[in-house]
LOKOLDO-926948 format. One record per residue (C-alpha): x, y, z; residue in three letters; residue number from 1. Coordinates in steps of 0.5 Angstrom, whole numbers. Layout:
     x     y     z rest  nr
     X     Y     Z  ALA NUM
...
END
This chain:
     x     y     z rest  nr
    88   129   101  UNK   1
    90   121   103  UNK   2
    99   121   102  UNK   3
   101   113   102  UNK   4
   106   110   106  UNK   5
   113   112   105  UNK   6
   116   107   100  UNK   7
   123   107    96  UNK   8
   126   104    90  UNK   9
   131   104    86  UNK  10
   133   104    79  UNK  11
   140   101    76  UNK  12
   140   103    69  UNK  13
   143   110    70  UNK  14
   150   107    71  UNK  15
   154   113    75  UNK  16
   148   114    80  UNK  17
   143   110    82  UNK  18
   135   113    81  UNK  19
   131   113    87  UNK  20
   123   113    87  UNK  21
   120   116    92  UNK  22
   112   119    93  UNK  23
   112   126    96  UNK  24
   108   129   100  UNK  25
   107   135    96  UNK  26
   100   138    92  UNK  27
   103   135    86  UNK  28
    98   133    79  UNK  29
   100   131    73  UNK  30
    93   134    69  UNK  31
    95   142    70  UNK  32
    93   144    63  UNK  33
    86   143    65  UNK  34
    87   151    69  UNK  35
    86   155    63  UNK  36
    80   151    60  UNK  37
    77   153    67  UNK  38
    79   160    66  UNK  39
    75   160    60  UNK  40
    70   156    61  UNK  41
    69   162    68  UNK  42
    70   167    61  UNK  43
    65   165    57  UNK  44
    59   162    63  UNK  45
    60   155    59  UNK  46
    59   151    65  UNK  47
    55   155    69  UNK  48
    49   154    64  UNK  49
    48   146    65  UNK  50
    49   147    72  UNK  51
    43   152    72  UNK  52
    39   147    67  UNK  53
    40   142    74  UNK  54
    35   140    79  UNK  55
    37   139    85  UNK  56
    33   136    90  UNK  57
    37   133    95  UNK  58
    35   137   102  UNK  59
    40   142   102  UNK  60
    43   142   110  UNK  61
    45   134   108  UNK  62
    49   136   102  UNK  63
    56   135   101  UNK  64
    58   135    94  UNK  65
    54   140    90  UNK  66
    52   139    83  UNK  67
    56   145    80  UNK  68
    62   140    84  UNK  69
    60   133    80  UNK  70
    59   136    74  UNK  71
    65   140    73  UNK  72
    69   134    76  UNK  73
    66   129    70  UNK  74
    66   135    65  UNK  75
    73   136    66  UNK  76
    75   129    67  UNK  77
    72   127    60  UNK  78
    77   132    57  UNK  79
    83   130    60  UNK  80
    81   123    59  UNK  81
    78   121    65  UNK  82
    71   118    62  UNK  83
    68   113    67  UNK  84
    66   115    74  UNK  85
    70   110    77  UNK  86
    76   114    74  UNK  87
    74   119    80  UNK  88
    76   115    86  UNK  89
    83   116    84  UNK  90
    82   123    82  UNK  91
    79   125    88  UNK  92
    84   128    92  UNK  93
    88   132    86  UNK  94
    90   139    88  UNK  95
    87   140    80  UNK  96
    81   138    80  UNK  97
    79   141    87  UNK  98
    81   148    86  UNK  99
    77   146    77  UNK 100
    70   144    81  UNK 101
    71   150    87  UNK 102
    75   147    93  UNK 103
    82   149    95  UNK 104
    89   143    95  UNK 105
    88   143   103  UNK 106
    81   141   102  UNK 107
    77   136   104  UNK 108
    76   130    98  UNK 109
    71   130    92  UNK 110
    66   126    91  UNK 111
    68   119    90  UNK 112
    65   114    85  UNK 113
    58   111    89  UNK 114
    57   119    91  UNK 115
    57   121    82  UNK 116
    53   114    80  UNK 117
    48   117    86  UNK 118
    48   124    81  UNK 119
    48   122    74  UNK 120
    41   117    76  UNK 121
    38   123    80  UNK 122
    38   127    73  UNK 123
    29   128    71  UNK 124
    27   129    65  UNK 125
    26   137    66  UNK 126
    34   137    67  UNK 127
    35   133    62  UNK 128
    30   138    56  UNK 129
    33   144    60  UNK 130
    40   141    57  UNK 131
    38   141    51  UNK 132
    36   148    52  UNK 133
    44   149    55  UNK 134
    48   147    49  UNK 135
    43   151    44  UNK 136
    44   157    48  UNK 137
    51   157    48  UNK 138
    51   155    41  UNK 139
    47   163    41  UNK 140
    52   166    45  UNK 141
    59   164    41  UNK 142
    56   170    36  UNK 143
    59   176    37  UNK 144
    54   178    31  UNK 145
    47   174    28  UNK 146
    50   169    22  UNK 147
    48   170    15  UNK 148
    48   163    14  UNK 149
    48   156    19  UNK 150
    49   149    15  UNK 151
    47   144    20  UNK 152
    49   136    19  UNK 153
    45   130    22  UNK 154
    48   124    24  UNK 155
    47   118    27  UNK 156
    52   114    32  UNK 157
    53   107    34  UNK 158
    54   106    42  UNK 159
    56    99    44  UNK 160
    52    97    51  UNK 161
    56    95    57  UNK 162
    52    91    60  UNK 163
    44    90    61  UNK 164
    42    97    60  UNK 165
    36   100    59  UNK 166
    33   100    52  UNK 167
    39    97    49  UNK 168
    37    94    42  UNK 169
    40    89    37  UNK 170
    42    93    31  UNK 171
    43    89    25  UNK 172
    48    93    20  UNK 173
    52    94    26  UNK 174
    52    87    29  UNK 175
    52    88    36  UNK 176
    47    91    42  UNK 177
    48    99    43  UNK 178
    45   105    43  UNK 179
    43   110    36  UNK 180
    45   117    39  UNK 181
    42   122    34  UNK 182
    48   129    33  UNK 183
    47   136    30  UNK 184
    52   139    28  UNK 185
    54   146    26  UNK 186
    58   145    20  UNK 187
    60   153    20  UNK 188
    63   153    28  UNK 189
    64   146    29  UNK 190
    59   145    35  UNK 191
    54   140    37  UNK 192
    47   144    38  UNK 193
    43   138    39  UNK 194
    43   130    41  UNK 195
    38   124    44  UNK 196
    39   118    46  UNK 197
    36   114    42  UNK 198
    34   106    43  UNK 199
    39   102    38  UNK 200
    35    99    33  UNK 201
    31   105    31  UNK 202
    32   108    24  UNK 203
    36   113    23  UNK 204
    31   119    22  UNK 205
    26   117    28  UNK 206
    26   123    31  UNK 207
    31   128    27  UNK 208
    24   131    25  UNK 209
    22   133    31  UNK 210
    29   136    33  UNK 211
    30   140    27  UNK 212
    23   143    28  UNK 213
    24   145    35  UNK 214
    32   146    33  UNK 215
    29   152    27  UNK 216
    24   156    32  UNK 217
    30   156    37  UNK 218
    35   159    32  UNK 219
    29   164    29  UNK 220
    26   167    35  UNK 221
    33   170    36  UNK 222
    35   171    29  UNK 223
    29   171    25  UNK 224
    33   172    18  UNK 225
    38   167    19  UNK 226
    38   162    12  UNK 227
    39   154    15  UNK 228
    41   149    12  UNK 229
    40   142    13  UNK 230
    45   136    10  UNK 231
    45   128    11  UNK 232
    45   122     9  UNK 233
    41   117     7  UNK 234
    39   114    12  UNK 235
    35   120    13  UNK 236
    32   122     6  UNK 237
    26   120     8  UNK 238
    18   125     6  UNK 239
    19   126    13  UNK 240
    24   130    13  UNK 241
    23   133     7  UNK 242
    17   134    10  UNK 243
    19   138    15  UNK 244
    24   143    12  UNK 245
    20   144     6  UNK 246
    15   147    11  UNK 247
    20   151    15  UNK 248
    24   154     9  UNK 249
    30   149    11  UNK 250
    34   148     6  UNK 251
    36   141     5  UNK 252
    40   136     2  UNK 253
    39   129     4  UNK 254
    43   122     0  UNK 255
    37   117    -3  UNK 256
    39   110    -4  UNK 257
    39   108   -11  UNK 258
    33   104   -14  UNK 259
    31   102   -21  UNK 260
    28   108   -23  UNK 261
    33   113   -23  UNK 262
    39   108   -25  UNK 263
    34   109   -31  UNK 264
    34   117   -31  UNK 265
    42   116   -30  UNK 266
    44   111   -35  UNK 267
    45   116   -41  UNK 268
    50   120   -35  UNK 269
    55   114   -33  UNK 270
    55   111   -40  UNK 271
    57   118   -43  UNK 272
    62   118   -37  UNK 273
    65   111   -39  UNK 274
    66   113   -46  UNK 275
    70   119   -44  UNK 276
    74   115   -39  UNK 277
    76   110   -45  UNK 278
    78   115   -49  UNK 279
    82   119   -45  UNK 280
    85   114   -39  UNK 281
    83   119   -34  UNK 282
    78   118   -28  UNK 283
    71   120   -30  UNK 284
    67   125   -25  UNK 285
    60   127   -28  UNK 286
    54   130   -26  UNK 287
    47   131   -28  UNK 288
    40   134   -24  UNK 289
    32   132   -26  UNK 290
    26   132   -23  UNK 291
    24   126   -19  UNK 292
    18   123   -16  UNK 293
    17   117   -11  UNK 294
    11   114   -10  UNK 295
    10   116    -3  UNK 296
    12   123    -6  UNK 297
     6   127    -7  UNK 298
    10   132   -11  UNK 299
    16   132   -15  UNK 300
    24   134   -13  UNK 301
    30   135   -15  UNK 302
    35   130   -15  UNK 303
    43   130   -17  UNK 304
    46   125   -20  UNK 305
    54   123   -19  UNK 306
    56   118   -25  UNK 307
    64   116   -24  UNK 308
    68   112   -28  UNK 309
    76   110   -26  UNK 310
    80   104   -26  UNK 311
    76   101   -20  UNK 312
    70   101   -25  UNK 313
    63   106   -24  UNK 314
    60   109   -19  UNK 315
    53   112   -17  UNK 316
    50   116   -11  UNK 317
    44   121   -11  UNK 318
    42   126    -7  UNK 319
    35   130    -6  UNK 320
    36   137    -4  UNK 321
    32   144    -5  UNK 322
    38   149    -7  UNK 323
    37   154   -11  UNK 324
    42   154   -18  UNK 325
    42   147   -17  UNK 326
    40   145   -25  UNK 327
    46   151   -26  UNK 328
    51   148   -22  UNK 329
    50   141   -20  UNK 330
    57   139   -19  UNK 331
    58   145   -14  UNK 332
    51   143   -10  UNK 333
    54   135   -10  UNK 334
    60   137    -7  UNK 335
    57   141    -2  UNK 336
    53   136     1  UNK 337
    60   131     1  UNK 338
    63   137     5  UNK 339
    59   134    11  UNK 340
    64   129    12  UNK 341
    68   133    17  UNK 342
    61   134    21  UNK 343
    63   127    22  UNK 344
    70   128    23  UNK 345
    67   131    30  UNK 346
    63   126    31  UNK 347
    69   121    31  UNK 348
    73   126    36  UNK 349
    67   126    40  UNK 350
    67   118    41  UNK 351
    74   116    41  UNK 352
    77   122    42  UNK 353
    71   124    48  UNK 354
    70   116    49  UNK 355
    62   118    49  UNK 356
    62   110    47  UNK 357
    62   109    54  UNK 358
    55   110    57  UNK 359
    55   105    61  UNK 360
    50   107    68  UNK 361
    45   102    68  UNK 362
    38   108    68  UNK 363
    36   110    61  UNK 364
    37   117    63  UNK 365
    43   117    66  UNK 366
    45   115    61  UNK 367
    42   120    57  UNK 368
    46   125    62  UNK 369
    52   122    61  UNK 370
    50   124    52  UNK 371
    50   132    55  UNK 372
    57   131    59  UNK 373
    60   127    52  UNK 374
    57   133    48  UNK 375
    59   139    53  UNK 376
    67   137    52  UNK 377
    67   137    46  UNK 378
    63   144    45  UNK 379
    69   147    50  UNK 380
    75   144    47  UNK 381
    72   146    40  UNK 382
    71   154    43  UNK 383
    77   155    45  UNK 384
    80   152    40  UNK 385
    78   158    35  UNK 386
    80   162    41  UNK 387
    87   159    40  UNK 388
    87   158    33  UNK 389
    93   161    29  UNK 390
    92   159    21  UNK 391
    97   161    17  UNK 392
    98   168    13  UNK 393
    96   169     7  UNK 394
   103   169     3  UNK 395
   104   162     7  UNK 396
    96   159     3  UNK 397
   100   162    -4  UNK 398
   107   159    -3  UNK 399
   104   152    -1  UNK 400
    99   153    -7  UNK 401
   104   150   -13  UNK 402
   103   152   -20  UNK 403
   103   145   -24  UNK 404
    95   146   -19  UNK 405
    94   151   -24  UNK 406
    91   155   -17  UNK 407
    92   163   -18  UNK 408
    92   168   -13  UNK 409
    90   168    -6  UNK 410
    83   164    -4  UNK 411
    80   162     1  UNK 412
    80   157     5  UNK 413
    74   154     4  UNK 414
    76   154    -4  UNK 415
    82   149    -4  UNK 416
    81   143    -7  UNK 417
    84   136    -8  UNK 418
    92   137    -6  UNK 419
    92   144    -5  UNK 420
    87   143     1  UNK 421
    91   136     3  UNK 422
    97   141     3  UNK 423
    94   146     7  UNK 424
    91   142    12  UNK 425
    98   139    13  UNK 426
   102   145    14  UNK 427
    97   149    18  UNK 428
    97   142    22  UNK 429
   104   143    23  UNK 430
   104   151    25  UNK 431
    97   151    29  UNK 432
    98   144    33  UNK 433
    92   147    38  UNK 434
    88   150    33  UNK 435
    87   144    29  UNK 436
    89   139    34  UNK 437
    84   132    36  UNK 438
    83   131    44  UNK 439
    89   127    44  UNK 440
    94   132    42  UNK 441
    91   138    47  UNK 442
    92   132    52  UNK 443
    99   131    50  UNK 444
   102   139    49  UNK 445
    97   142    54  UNK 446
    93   137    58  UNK 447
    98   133    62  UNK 448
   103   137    65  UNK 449
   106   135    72  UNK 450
   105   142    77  UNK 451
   107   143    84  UNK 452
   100   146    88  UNK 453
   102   151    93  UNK 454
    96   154    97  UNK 455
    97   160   102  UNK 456
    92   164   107  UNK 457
    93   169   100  UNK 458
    93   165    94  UNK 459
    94   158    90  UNK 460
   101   157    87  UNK 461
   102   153    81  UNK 462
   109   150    78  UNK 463
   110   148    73  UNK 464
   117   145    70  UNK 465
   121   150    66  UNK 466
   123   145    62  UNK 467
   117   142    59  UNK 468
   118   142    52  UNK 469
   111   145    51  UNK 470
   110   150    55  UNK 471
   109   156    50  UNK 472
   103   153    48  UNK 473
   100   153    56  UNK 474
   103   161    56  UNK 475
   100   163    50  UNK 476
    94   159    51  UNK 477
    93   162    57  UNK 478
    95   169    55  UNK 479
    90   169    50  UNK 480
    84   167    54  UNK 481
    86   173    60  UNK 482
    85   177    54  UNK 483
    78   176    53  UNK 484
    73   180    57  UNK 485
    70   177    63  UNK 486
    63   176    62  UNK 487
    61   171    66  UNK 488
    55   168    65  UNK 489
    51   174    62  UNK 490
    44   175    61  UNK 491
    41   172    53  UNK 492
    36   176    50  UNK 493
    32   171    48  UNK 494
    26   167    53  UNK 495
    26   159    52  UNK 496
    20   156    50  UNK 497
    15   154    55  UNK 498
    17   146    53  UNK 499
    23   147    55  UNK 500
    22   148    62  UNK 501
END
């Protein structure tokens, strides 16, 4: 650990005395809140599958970072809001991120920013398929018992370039030079299962078909009786995809752009909704299903209708799915697909919470890896999220659920809507500032916490300011991970599939 040279000064805004700064030569660190995260992670083996997905082919006497080292180091370092390589040359000799990547506060430094560039761009196209296996095993090993159901929602992300990268390509809509990342998300757990890197002038669904495909046999080999459902928007309401879910007994919803013909089949629809709005003067929301058949279809599917009418005018969307009861319930199926925006609410926090925007190493690849790491960070903040979480209790939900919302009894959460879910979301927010809370918010009331480190023969002390006004939230977090039981990295009762390796 490098100490800087003694300097001293002084601050006269405190009139009874003055403040005098000055460095110290402790072990001191201002990101402590990372140690129970790395107790968890050692908890549940979380980390120690994407080292194993790694190839390291350096010669073995000549190494002196390994890569279970780097990888934590940049793991941790995106969490804690470190998202570049360049953040590390000042991190390397943090008595916190020493003991999180395997070496003690006395220890020799970690490695530097030339050293961690060297890693990323070492990354094989073998590693990188042995990743994508890495996050669907975790996704597997989160269950304590096989799901009944799994929902599942596509999405396509813009990356910004950061220089002359490689395979960066103009995107008209977005209007800049980037990358087309392609995430798949469970909506039941908030995981991200799947992502490629993608050239940025691709469509949306190139290659999602194949995901998915590779994604479903995974799942169905472990749990052969699970029903997946598959949502998106129109970007990705194209015959390949309904293609591939129809043959994999998938079902799917998928947004379709409007066009001439099911305005035609939807005209009697809005113009029903526009009466309705004029006789009363309150917003009109109807909904209607039919069969439809566009030309490249071979066969005939079954598209919903949304027709509004309010005080900003009409309103049209159309969505394609498979569901059952759809011509029942047509409203409910609708709603079920407008659900997967907060799937997108993850893939925000994924980008500007976990600035996975900032791939900006030169090599395609490593660039890919870095994708890996983004992704992983988040999967670790969200499992301990639903570690932490504490919701409130049944006769909270009824109390905030007034009468003038015409909502009696006790509901689920998943059945509230309009105010009294935006009630209940607020309120668990203020209860449950962990269980719900944004990368930022765990940084703010866990993360970034000043702690002395004081290592003896015997053990590593840490200290942490008894005033710090978050400190129950470190002690209960803490207590809740050492609750759990040690499994480490326990074996899968499943075999990857041979292209996996």
């Amino acid at each position: 650990m490098s100490i800087q040279s003694a300097w001293q000064c002084v601050f006269d805004f405190f009139s009874p005395s003055p403040v005098v700064i000055e460095p110290s030569e402790a072990y001191l660190s201002s990101d402590a809140g990372l140690l129970p995260l790395r107790q968890f992670d050692e908890r549940i083996g979380f980390s120690q599958r994407f080292i194993n997905a790694l190839d390291d082919r350096r010669t073995p006497e000549l190494i002196g970072h390994s890569f279970s080292e780097m990888l934590r180091a940049r793991l941790y370092g995106i969490v804690a809001g470190y998202e570049d390589q360049n953040d590390h040359d000042a991190l390397r000799g943090d008595p916190v991120f020493k003991l999180i990547t395997g070496r003690r506060p006395d220890d020799d430094d970690l490695a530097s920013q030339p050293t961690l560039s060297r890693f990323e761009n070492s990354i094989s196209i073998a590693s990188l398929w042995r990743l994508r296996d890495a996050l669907i095993d975790d996704f597997i090993a989160s269950f304590a018992t096989p799901p009944r159901r799994l929902r599942f929602d596509l999405d396509a992300m813009d990356d910004p370039a950061h220089g002359q990268q490689q395979l960066i390509m103009f995107h008209g809509y977005y209007g800049q030079w980037q990358y087309l990342p392609l995430i798949i998300s469970c909506a039941d757990t908030d995981q991200i299962v799947i992502v490629s890197l993608r050239p940025g002038a691709m469509p949306a669904w190139l290659g999602a078909d194949d995901d998915v495909e590779y994604l479903v046999s995974r799942l169905r080999a472990v749990w052969p009786d699970v029903d997946i459902e598959l949502r998106g928007d129109a970007g990705f309401g194209t015959p390949v995809m309904y293609d591939v879910c129809e043959r994999l007994e998938v079902t799917y919803t998928f947004g379709i752009g409007s066009n001439a013909v099911l305005k035609r089949l939807s005209d009697e629809l809005l113009g029903e909704a526009v009466e309705k709005y004029e006789k009363t003067g309150q917003p009109q929301r109807l909904f209607d299903t039919f069969d439809y058949q566009a030309g490249s279809w071979p066969i005939t599917r079954q598209v919903v209708v949304k027709a509004e009418a309010n005080a900003h005018g009409t309103n049209r969307r159309f969505v394609v799915t498979n569901r059952l009861g759809v011509r029942t319930l047509p409203g409910a199926t609708y709603d079920e697909y407008a659900d997967r925006g907060e799937s997108e609410n993850r893939h925000k926090e994924l980008k500007r919470g976990l600035a996975a925007d900032r791939l900006s190493d030169h090599r395609f690849m490593a660039n890919f890896f870095r994708l890996y790491l983004h992704a992983a960070s988040l999967n670790l903040l969200v499992r301990l999220r639903h570690e932490v979480a504490d919701p409130p209790a049944a006769h909270d939900l009824r109390a905030l659920v007034s009468d003038d919302l015409k909502v009696v009894g006790e509901l689920p959460t998943e059945a509230l809507k309009g105010c009294s879910r935006k009630q209940y979301q607020n309120r668990r927010r203020e209860r449950d500032p962990l269980g719900e809370g944004q990368p930022c918010t765990w940084r703010m009331h866990l993360i970034k916490v000043a702690a002395e480190i004081i290592p003896s023969t015997r053990r590593v002390l840490v200290r942490l300011a008894g005033h710090w006004p978050y400190l129950d939230y470190f002690r209960r977090v803490s207590e809740k991970i050492l609750s759990l039981p040690a499994l480490g990295n326990p074996p899968l009762d499943f075999q990857p599939l041979s292209n996996s390796t």
